[in-house]
VOGU-3710 file (C-alpha; in Angstrom, 3 decimals, decimal comma):
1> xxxxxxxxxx> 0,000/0,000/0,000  1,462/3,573/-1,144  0,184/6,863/0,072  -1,310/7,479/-3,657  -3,219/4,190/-3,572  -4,425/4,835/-0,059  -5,782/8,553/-1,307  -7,090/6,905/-4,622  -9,182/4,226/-2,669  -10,749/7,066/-0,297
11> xxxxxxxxxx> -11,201/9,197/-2,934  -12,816/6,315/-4,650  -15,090/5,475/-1,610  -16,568/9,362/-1,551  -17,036/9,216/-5,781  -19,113/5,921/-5,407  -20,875/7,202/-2,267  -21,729/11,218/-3,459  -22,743/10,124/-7,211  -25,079/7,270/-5,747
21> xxxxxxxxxx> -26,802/10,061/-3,346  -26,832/12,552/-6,865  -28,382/9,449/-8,563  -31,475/8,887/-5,722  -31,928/12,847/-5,692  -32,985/12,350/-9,533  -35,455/9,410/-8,413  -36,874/11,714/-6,103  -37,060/15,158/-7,869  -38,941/12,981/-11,092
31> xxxxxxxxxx> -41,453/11,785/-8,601  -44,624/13,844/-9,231  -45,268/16,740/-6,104  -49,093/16,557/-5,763  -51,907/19,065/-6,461  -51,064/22,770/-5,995  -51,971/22,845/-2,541  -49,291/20,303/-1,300  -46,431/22,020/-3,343  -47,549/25,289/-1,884
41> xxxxxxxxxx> -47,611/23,994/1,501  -44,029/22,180/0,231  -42,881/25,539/-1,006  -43,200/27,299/2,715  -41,245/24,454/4,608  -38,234/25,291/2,418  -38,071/28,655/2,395  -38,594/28,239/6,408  -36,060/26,101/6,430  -33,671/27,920/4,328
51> xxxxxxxxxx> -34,320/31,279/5,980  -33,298/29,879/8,927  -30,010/27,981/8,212  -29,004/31,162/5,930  -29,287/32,878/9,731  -27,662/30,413/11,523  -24,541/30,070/9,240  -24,207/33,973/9,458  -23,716/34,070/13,191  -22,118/30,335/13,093
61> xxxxxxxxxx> -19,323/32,458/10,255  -18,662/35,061/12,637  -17,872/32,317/15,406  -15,391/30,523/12,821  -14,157/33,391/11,768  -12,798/35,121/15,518  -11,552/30,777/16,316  -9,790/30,796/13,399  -8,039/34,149/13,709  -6,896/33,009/17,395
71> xxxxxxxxxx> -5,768/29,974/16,027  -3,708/31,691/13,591  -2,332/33,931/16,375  -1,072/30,296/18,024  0,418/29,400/14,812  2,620/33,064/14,868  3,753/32,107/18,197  4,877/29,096/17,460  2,325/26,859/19,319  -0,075/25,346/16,379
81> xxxxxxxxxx> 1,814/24,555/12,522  0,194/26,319/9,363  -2,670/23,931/7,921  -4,158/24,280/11,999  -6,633/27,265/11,010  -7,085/26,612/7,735  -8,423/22,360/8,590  -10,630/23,910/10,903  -12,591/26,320/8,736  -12,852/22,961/6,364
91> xxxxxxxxxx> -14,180/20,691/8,838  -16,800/23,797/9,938  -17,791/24,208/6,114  -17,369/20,124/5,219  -20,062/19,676/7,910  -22,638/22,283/7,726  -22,354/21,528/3,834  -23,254/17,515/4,570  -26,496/19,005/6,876  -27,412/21,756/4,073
101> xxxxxxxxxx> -27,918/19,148/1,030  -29,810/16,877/3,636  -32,273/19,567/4,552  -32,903/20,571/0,990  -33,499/17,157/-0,652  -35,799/16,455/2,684  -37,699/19,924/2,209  -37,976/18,302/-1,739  -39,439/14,922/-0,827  -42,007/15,185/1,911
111> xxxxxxxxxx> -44,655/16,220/-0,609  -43,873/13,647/-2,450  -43,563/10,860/0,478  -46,959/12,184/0,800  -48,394/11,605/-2,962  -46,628/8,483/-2,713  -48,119/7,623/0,138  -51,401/7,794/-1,991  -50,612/5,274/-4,157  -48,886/2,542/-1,874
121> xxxxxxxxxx> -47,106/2,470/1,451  -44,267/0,650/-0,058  -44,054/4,099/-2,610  -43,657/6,475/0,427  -41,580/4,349/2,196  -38,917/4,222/-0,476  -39,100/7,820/-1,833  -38,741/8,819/2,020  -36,025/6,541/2,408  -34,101/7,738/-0,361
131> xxxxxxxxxx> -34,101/11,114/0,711  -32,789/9,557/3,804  -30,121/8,103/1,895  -29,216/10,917/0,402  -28,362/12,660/3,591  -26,254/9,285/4,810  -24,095/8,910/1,486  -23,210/12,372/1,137  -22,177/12,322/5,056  -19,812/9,663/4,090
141> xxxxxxxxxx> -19,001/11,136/0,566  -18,027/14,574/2,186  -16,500/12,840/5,640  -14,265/11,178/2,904  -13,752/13,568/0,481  -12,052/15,957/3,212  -10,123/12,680/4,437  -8,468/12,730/1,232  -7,906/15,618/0,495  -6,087/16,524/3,539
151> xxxxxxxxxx> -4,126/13,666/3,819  -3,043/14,358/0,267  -1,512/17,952/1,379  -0,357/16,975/4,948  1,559/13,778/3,000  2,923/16,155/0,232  4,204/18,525/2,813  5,475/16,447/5,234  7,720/14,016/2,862  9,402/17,788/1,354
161> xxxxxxxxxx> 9,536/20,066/5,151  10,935/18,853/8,439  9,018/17,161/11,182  7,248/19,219/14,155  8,071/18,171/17,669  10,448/15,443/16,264  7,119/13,487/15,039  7,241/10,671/12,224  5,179/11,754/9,346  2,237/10,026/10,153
171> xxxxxxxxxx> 1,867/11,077/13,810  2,114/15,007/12,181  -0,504/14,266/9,681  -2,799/12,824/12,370  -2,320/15,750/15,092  -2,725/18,234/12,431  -6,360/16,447/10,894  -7,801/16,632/14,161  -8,083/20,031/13,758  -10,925/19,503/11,019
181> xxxxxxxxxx> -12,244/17,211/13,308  -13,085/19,940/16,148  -14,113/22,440/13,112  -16,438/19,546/12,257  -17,596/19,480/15,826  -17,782/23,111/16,696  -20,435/23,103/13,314  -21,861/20,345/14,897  -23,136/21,408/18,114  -24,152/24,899/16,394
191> xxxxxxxxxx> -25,904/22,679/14,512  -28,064/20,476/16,622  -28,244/22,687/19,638  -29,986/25,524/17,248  -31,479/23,532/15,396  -33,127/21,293/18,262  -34,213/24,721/20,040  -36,011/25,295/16,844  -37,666/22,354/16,448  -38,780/21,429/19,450
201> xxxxxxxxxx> -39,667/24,805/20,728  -41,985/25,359/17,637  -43,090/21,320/18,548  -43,712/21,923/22,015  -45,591/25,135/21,317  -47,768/23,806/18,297  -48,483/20,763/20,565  -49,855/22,586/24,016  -51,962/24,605/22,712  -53,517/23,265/19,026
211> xxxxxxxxxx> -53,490/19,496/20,436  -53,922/19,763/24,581  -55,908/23,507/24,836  -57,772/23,619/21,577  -58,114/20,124/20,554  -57,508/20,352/17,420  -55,231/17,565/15,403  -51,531/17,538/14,568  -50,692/19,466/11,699  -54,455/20,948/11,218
221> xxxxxxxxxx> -53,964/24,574/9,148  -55,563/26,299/11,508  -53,100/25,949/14,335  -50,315/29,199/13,742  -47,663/27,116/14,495  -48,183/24,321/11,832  -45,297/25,729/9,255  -42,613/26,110/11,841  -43,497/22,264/13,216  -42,287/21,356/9,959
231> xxxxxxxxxx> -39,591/23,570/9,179  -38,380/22,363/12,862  -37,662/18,818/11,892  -35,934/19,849/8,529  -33,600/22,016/10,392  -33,114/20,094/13,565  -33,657/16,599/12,994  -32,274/16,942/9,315  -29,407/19,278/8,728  -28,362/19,134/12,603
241> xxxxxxxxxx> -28,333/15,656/12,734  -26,095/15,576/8,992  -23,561/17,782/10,845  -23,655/15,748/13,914  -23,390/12,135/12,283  -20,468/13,782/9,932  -18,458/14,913/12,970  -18,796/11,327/14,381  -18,205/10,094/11,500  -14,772/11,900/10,626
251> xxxxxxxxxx> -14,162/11,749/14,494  -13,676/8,411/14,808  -11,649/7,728/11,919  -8,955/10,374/12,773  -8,649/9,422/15,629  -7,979/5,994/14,984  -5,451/7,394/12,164  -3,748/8,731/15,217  -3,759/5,723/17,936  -2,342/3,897/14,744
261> xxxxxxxxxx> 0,481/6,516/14,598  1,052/5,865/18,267  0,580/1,917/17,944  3,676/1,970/15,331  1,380/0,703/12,752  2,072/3,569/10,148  0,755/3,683/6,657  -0,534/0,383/7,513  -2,567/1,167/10,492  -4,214/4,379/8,952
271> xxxxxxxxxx> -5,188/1,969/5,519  -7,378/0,235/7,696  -10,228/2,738/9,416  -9,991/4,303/5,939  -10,239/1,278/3,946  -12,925/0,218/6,298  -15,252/3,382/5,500  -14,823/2,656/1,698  -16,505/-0,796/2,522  -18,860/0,600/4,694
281> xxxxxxxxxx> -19,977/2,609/1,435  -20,107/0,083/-0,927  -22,304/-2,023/1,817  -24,539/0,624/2,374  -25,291/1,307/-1,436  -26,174/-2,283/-1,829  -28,317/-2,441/1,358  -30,507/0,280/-0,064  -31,801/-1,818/-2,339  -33,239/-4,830/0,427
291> xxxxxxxxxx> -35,656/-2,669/1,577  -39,035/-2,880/0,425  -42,155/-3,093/2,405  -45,692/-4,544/1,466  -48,884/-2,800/2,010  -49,599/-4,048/5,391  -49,493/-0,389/7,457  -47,387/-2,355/10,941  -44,572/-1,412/12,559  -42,928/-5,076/12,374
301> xxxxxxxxxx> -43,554/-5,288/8,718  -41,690/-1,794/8,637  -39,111/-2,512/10,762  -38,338/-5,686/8,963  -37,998/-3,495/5,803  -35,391/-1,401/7,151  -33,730/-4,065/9,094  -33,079/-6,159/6,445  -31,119/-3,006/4,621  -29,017/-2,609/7,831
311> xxxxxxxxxx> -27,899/-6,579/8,426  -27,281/-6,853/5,062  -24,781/-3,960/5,372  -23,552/-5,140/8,254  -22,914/-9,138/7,125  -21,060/-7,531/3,966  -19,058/-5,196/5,860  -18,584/-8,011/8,793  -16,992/-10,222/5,370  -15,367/-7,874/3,775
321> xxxxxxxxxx> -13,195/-6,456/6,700  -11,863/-9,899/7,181  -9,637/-9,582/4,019  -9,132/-5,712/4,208  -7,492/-6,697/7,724  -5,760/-9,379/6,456  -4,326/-7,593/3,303  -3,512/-4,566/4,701  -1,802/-5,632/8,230  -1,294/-9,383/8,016
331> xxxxxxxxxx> -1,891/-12,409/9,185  -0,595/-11,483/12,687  -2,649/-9,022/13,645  -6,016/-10,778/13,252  -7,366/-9,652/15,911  -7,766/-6,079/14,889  -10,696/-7,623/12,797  -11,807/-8,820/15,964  -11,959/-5,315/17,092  -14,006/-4,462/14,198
341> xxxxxxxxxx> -16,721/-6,813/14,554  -17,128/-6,372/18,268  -17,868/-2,649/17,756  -20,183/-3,581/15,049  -22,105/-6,311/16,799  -22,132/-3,347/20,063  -24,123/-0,737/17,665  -26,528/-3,567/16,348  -26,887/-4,775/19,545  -27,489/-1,285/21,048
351> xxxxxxxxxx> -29,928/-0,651/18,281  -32,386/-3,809/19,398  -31,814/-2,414/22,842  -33,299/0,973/21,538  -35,831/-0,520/19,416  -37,402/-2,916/23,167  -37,648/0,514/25,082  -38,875/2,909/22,355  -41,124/0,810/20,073  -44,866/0,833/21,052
361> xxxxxxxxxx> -44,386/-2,745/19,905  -42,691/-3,907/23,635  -44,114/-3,660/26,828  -41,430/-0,510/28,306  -44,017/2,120/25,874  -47,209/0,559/26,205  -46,274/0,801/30,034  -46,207/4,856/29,344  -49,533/4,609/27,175  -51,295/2,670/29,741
371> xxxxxxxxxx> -49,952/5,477/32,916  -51,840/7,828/30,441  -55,117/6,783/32,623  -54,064/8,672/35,517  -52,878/12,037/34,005  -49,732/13,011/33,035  -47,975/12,897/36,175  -47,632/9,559/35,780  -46,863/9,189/32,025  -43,589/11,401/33,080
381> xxxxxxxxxx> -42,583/9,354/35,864  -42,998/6,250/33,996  -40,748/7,843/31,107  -38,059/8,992/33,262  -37,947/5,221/34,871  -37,991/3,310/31,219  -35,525/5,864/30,238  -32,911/5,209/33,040  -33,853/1,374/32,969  -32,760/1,738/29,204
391> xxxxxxxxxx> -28,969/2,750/30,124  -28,264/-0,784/31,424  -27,627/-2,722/28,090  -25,806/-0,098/25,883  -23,437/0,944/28,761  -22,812/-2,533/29,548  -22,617/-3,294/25,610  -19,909/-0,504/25,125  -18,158/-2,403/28,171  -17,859/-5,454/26,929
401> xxxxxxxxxx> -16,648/-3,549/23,344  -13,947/-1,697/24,933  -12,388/-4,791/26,456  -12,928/-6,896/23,731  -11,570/-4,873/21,063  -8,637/-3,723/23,301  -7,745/-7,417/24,239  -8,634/-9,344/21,186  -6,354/-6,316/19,339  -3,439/-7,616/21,385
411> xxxxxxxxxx> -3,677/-4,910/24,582  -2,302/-7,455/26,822  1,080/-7,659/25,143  1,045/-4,346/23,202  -1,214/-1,280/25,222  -0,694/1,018/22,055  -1,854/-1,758/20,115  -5,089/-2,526/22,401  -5,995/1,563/22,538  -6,130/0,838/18,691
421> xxxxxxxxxx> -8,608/-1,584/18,316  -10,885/0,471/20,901  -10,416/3,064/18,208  -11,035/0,837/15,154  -14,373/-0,887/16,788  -15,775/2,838/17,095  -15,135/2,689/13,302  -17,005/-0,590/12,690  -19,595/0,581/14,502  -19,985/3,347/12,402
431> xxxxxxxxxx> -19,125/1,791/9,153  -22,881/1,250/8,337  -23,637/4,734/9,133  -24,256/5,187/5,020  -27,493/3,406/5,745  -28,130/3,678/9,328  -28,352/7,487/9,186  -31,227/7,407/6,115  -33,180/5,048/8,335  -33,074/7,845/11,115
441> xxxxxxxxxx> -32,905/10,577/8,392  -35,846/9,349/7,355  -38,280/9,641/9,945  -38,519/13,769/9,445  -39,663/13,452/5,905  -42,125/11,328/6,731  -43,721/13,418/9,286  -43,654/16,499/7,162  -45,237/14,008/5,220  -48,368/13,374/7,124
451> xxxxxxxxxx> -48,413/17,396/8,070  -48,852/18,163/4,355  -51,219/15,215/3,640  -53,257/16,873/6,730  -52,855/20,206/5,955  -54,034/19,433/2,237  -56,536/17,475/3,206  -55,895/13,812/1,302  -57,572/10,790/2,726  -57,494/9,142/5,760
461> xxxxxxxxxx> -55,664/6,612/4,211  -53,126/8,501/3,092  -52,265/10,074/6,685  -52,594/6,374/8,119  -49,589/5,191/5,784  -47,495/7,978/6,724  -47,883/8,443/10,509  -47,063/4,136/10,284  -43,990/5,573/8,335  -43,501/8,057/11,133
471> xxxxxxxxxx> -43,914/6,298/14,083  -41,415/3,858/12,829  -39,044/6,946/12,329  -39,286/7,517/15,713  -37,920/4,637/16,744  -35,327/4,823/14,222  -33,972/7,809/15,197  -33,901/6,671/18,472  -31,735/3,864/17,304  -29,598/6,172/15,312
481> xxxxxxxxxx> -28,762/8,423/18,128  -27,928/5,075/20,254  -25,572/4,409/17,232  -23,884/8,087/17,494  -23,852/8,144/21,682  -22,252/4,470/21,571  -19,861/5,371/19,023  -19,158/8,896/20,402  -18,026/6,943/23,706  -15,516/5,065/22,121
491> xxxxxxxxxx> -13,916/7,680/20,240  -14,218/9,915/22,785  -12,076/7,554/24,993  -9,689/6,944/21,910  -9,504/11,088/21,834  -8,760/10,914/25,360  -5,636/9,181/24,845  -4,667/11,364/22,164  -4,887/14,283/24,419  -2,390/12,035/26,777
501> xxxxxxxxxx> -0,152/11,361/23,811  -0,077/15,162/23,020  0,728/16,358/26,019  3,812/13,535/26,650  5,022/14,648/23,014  5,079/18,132/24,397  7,181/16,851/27,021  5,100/16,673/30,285  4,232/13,627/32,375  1,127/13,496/33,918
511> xxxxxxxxxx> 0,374/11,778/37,317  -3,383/10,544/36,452  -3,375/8,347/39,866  -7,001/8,859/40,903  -5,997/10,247/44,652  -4,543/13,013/42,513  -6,665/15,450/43,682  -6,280/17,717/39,976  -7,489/14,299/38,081  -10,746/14,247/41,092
521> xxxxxxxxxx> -11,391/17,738/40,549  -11,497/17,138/36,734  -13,572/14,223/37,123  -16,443/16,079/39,080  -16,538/19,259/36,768  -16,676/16,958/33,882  -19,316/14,921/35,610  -21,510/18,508/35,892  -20,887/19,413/31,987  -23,455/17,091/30,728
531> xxxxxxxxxx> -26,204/18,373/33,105  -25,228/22,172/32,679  -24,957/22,021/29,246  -28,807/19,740/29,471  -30,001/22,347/31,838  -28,864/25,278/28,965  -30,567/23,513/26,137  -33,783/22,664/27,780  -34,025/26,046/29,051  -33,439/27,463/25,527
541> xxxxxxxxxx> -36,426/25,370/24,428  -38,642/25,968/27,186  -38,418/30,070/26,432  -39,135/29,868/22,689  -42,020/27,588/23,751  -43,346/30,354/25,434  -43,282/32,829/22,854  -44,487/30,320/20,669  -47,266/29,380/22,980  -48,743/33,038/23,391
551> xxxxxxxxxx> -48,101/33,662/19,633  -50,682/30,771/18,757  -53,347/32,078/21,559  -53,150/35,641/20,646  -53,936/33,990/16,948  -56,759/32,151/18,102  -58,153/34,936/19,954  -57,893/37,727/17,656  -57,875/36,265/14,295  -61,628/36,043/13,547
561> xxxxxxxxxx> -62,874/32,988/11,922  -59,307/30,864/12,171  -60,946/28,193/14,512  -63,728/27,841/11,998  -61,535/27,467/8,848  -62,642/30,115/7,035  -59,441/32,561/8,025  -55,753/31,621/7,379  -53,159/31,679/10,151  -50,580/34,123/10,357
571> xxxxxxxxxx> -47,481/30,995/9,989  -44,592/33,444/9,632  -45,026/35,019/12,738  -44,217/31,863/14,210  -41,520/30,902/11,875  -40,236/34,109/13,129  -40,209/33,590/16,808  -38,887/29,893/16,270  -35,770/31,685/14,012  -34,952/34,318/16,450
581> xxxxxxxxxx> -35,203/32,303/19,744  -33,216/29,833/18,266  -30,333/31,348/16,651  -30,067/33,653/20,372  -29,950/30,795/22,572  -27,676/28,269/21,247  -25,061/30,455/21,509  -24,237/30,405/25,330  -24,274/26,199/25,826  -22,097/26,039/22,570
591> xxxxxxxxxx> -19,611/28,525/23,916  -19,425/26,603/27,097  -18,732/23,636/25,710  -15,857/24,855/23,869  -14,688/27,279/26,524  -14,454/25,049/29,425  -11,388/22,542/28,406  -9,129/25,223/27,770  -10,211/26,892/31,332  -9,757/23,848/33,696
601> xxxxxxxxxx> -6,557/23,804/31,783  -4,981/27,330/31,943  -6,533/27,308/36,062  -6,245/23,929/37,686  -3,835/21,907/34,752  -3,525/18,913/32,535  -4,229/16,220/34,224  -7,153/17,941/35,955  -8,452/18,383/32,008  -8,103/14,504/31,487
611> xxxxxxxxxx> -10,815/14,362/34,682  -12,463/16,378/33,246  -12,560/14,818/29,639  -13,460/11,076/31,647  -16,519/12,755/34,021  -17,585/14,242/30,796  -17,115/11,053/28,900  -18,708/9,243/31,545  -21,940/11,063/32,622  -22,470/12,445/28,917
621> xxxxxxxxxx> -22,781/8,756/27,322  -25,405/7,470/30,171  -27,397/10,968/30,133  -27,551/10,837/26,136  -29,013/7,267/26,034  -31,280/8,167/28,985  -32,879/10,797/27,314  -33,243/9,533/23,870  -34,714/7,054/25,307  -37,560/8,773/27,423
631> xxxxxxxxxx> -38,155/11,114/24,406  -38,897/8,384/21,850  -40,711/6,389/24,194  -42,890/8,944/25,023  -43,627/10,110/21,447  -44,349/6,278/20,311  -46,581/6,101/24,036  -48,883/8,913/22,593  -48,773/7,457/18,791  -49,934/4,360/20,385
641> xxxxxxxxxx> -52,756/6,071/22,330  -53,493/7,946/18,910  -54,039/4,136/17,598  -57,315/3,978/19,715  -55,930/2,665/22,818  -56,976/4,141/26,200  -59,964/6,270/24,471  -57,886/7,237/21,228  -57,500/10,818/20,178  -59,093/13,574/22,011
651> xxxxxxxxxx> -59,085/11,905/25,588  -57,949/12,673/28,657  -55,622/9,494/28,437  -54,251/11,323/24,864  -53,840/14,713/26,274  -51,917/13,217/29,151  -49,595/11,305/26,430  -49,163/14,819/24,687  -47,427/16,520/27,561  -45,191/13,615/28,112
661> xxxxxxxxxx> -44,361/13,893/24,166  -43,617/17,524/24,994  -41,420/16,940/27,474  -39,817/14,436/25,767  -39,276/16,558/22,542  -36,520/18,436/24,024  -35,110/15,268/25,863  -34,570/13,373/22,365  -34,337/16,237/19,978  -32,274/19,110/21,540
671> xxxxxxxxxx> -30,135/17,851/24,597  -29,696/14,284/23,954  -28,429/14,190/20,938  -25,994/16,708/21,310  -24,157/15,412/24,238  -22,465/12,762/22,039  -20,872/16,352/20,408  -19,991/17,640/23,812  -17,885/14,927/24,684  -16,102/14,929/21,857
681> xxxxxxxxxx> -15,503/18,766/21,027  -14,370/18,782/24,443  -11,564/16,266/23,523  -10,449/17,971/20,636  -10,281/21,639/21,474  -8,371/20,056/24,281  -6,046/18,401/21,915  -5,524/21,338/19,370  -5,036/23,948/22,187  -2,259/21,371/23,892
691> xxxxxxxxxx> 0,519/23,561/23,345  -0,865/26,389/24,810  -2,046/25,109/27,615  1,369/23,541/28,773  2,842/26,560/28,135  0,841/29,017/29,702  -1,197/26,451/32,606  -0,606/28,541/36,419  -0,069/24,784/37,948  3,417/23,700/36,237
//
């Protein structure tokens, strides 16, 4: 393997991966858009939803722009080489470019999920799914793309200019790529915090008063906040989850690229994660094509569909790693494939997990739907319980990974060498991300599916097929975030270790003894990040809620004839509110988050940031998967009411199930989801601001 043939493969993975996602965005755009009143309601989604992210990148620019200016100020002084600044702004742009072409090809196919919808189940299930693949391959296309491309330039400069720190070549093209991975990050969290403040403080809103206080249904015209529902999902649970699944993504390969450096493995060791991700493409792009559904409007013939795309991947990936492991590293080192298929197995395994506690099919949700009966005090105690009871498997599941793939690696003989395969599992368990992320990616279309087939007033039957095809994205996306928070653990450990590496290079030890009172200070502020920066995000929701709340009753009361149908609601006023609020409040929990490592490390020292970096690691994974959890149960506990259970629609059982839902909304949406980014952004602003914090920390 040469350093051309190793660019030429990953360039090779991102060709296959962003012409198949070009080639299912012509399936969808020839699909017809239905009658004129679904493309108009089509028409005001988008613009929502591009009005918005045209905001948010504005303010997100000026954030990039002052980081990247103090990162070239490092570089004058001598801390941080060249490419630093210049790999972050890439990863920043690489990202919120993967979540952009998401949102607009899922703004482009809910309509037509919708007519589909009227013909067949199976036609709204694929034409939704393939918008969901779009946003999945072009993750991976771009994730690989900027692979290559830097590699390509770090290689190039490296073999022709001398060494920092005394590095080999590929340690100094690892420490300088995971730069782009905290630019990636940074976008991230901008991302899916603003985004998740959006859309769930326009959900929460729409939901309290049109569903609980006026009793109207989801996604009927009349209610204000209708539009801004549905621009919500686009821009939260579309293009923030594209830039958070492409930071994990991207994450976890570079940093196995640089536990390889460390493990002695070289050009070899960095072939593999990158080799691996090429598969993982190839395996996705055939899975596609396995799912299919019949007619038969059930979540188990649904899931079945998808599931049969995803173990398909998985079984070819679970093959074909064999021999990229075996060609690439030899026949000694067998047990890196090991490594691959334990993290593998640990995402599948923490998807089923997902699926028993957030599927109305099991007994943990119908447990929430039947506490509906006695109001909704109950429905959120019983959440909060099946959502803590949920942590058990997956933490115990990333466990068992971490040992596994550090032992069966070789850890015992070789610790470098152990540390690797932790890092290489996180890959496998992300290598079927291509189609794992357009099941989850899926789930929003579908919904704006069913609010345009309400809103336009098609057939029962219509809005039956797609709120089957949107409970089951409920679940999905529960299972996708388990994939990103399980994932997101192991890299973050491997990132941990990175940060150790780092600071050794720089020439400090580090006493990380546990009665080192720095490391136990660490460890507690680290275990407070995930709730502060939980407590931040909730809030945020919580006040645009509000504003959305007494925006839809001033509506109602003032706007005559809007409850009777025969006035039109005033839907970018809300839009409006939901934009604003948003874009304000994200800022302070992002700036936190990236604020706080380099902090702990100028005031209290190193090894007091690698406590903090474990609390963080720690408390973050097992909050994440606790509140997906209770946010996708209780969403699928008050679609299963909505089914006819417990007095159906419009009872108290159903208005008790709403609240939960709304409480929930922020749990799964907003808070959750971007913890796995916390933990990880954390890691690598640590990382790239090393050298400055040795230099300048007050405790030597």
């Amino acid at each position: 393997m040469t350093d051309f043939t190793l660019v030429a493969l990953t360039f090779f993975g991102s060709t296959a991966a962003l012409l198949f996602a070009g080639y299912l965005t012509l399936y969808i755009l020839r699909q017809p858009e239905g009658n004129d009143k679904m493309r108009e309601i089509a028409a005001a989604v988008r613009e929502g939803s591009a009005a918005y992210l045209k905001r948010q990148y504005s303010i997100v620019g000026v954030f990039f722009a002052v980081v990247f200016l103090i990162l070239f100020y490092l570089v004058s002084k001598g801390y941080l080489v060249v490419f630093v600044p210049f790999a972050f702004l890439s990863g920043g742009l690489f990202s919120g470019l993967a979540g952009f072409i998401g949102m607009s090809i899922a703004t482009r196919a809910s309509s037509r999920t919708a007519q589909g919808a009227m013909k067949s189940l199976n036609t709204g299930l694929r034409i939704a799914f393939s918008s969901g693949a779009v946003m999945g391959l072009v993750v991976v296309g771009l994730g690989l793309l900027d692979l290559s491309i830097w590699y390509s330039i770090l290689n190039w400069y490296y073999e022709n200019n001398p060494l920092p720190h005394g590095l080999g070549k590929i340690a100094a093209i690892t420490s300088t790529m995971l730069t782009f991975g905290m630019g990636a990050s940074s976008m991230a969290l901008f991302a899916r915090v603003g985004g998740g403040i959006y859309t769930k403080g326009a959900d929460v809103g729409a939901d309290l008063v049109g569903k609980v206080e006026a009793g109207i249904p989801e996604d009927d015209p009349r209610n204000p906040a209708v539009i801004a529902d549905n621009v919500g999902d686009n821009v939260g649970d579309v293009a923030g989850m594209g830039a958070d699944l492409y930071e994990s993504y991207v994450g976890s390969i570079v940093a196995t690229m640089a536990l390889a450096a460390a493990a002695g493995l070289g050009l070899r060791g960095i072939t593999v994660p990158l080799m691996m991700a090429t598969v993982g493409v190839i395996a996705s792009i055939i899975g596609t094509f396995f799912v299919r559904s019949g007619e038969e409007a059930r979540q188990d013939v649904l899931l079945k569909a998808l599931r049969t795309g995803i173990f398909t991947s998985a079984g070819l990936i679970a093959v074909a790693s064999f021999f990229v492991v075996r060609w690439t590293l030899g026949v000694e080192f067998t047990g890196i494939y090991w490594s691959i298929i334990a993290g593998l197995v640990a995402g599948l395994i923490i998807g089923l997990s997902t699926e028993y506690f957030t599927s109305p099919k099991y007994k943990p949700t119908r447990a929430i739907a039947a506490s509906s009966q006695t109001g909704p005090a109950t429905v959120i105690i019983s959440g909060m319980a099946i959502g803590m009871i949920s942590t058990g498997i997956p933490v115990i599941i990333v466990a068992v990974a971490i040992l596994a793939s550090f032992y069966l690696a070789g850890g015992a003989h070789n610790y470098n060498l152990g540390l690797y395969g932790i890092g290489i599992s996180a890959v496998g368990m992300l290598s079927t991300l291509g189609i794992t992320l357009a099941t989850d990616a899926y789930g929003p279309v579908a919904d704006n599916a069913g609010g345009n087939a309400e809103m336009a007033g098609l057939g029962p039957e219509v809005r039956q097929r797609t709120d089957a095809l949107d409970a089951l994205g409920n679940t999905t996306a529960a299972t996708g975030k388990g994939f990103a928070i399980g994932s997101a653990a192991l890299t973050a450990l491997a990132l941990i270790v990175a940060y150790k590496q780092e600071i050794n290079i720089l020439g400090k030890e580090m006493e990380l003894s546990l009665m080192n009172p720095l490391v136990l200070v660490g460890l507690f502020l680290g275990g407070m990040m995930p709730f502060i920066f939980s407590a931040m995000t909730m809030q945020a929701v919580g006040t645009v809620a509000e504003k959305i709340v007494r925006e839809v009753r001033r509506q109602f009361k003032e706007i005559k004839g809007l409850m009777e149908g025969t006035a039109k609601a005033d839907y970018a006023e809300c839009v409006k509110i939901a934009t604003a609020g948003a874009q304000r409040e994200m800022l302070l929990p992002s700036l936190v988050a990236i604020i706080t490592p380099i902090l702990v490390g100028l005031l209290i020292g190193v090894e007091a940031v690698v406590g903090l970096l474990t609390g963080a690691t720690v408390c973050g994974f097992v909050l994440a998967v606790m509140m997906a959890n209770s946010g996708g149960a209780w969403d699928n506990a008050k679609k299963f009411i909505e089914e006819g259970h417990f007095g159906g629609k419009g009872s108290d059982a159903h208005k008790a199930g709403v609240v939960g839902d709304t409480v929930g909304d922020p749990f799964k949406d907003t808070s959750g989801p971007s913890l796995n980014i916390l933990i990880k952004l954390m890691s690598m602003v640590s990382i790239v601001f090393a050298s400055f914090i040795v230099a300048n920390t007050l405790i030597k």
